[in-house]
N, C-alpha and C positions, 0 to 999 in steps of 0.2 A: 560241229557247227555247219558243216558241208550237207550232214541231210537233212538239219534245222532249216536250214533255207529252201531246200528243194523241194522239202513238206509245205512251206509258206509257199511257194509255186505252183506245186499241184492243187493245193486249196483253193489259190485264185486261179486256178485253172477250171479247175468243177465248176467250182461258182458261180466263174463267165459263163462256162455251157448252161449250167443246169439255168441260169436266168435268160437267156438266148431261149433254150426253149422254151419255158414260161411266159418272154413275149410272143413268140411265134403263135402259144396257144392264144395270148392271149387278144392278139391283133386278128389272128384268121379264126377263130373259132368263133365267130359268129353270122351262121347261116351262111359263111361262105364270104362275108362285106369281110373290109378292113377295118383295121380300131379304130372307132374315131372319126367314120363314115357312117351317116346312116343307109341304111338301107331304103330303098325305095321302088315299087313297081312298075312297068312302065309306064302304066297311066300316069302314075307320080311325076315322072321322072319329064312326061311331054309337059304338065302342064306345069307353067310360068308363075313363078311368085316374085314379088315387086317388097 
């Protein structure tokens, strides 16, 4: 029963990292921006939208 449990433990162990990194890919691996930001040049970026 004792390494029943500590197999359910290291499993949600893996799982936390291995999805931890998955977002890491998935937040910073684009061009450098963060998830969910776009990216934009500095021309972009000076001019003003309303």
């Amino acid at each position: 029963m004792e390494s029943a449990s500590r197999f359910v433990i290291a499993t949600l162990g893996a799982m936390a990292l291995i999805g931890a990194v998955a977002w890491a890919f998935v937040a910073f691996d684009n061009g450098g921006c963060s998830g969910g930001i776009e990216c934009r040049t500095e021309a972009q970026r000076t001019q003003v939208q309303y």
